[in-house]
Steps between C-alpha positions, in 0.01 A plus 500: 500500500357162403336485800296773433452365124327168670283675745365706287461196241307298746316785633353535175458129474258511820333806337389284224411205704299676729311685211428107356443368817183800532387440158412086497231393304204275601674217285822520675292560847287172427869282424555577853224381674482193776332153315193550765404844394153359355308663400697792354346864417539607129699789419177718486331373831861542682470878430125503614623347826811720550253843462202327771818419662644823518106700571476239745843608643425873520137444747754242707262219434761255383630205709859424415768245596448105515441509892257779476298345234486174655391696786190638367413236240487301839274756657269479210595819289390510150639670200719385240841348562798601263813286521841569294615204316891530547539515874752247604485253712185388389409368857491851655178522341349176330219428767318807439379404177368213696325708755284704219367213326383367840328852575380540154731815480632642165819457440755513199883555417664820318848436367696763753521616851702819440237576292247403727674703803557817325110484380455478882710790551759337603909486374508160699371233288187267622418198425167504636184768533179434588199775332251607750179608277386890528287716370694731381706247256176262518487481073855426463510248790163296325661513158806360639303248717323399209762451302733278739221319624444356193842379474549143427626344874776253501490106530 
């Protein structure tokens, strides 16, 4: 009989956690993040990025994955990288930042990559996408563009 007591206890327990977990604000997001993610998308240009990511998602014009972006930012793709801030280890992807600025690519951090793998329509998170401009998403892609472009580039 107490068995039952505790499952159902901790069941409940993981009910609440998971609801939490779901429901994390930009602040608690941004306490998570890796000391390189410079420079780091605002709360509103996050969202702006996670809805061209997610139009960009639905024509399959994204690139995603650290070894297919470095792929295609090798090959001379353009568009506008978008890397999450609390992937761990931080070497898995710390040389593509690297690889922009030397291509004069666009390129900035958002504080999650669940969030930035469901926006991809994905349940697995990603740590990094790569937006392929299109017409059909062109305005949101140059207001984005715009926007992280003028982003002030680390030391």
């Amino acid at each position: 009989m107490t068995k039952t007591k505790k499952e159902k206890v901790s069941a409940e327990g993981e009910e609440v956690a998971a609801a939490e977990g779901a429901e994390r604000s930009y602040q608690e997001l941004v306490a998570n993040v890796n000391p390189i993610s410079q420079p780091l998308a605002s709360k509103k240009l996050s969202k702006k990025l996670y809805k061209c990511v997610k139009k960009a998602a639905k024509l399959k014009n994204i690139r995603r994955g650290v070894k297919e972006v470095q792929k295609f930012i090798n090959k001379g793709e353009k568009g506008i990288v978008v890397l999450a801030g609390d992937t761990l280890p931080i070497d898995v992807y710390c040389h593509l930042p690297i690889m922009c600025e030397d291509r004069n690519m666009p390129y900035a951090y958002i504080p999650s990559k669940v969030d930035l793998g469901s926006s991809a329509g994905s349940k697995r998170p990603t740590c990094v996408i790569l937006i392929k401009p299109h017409q059909d998403y062109q305005e949101a892609y140059d207001e984005c563009l715009e926007e992280v472009s003028g982003l002030p580039k680390p030391l």
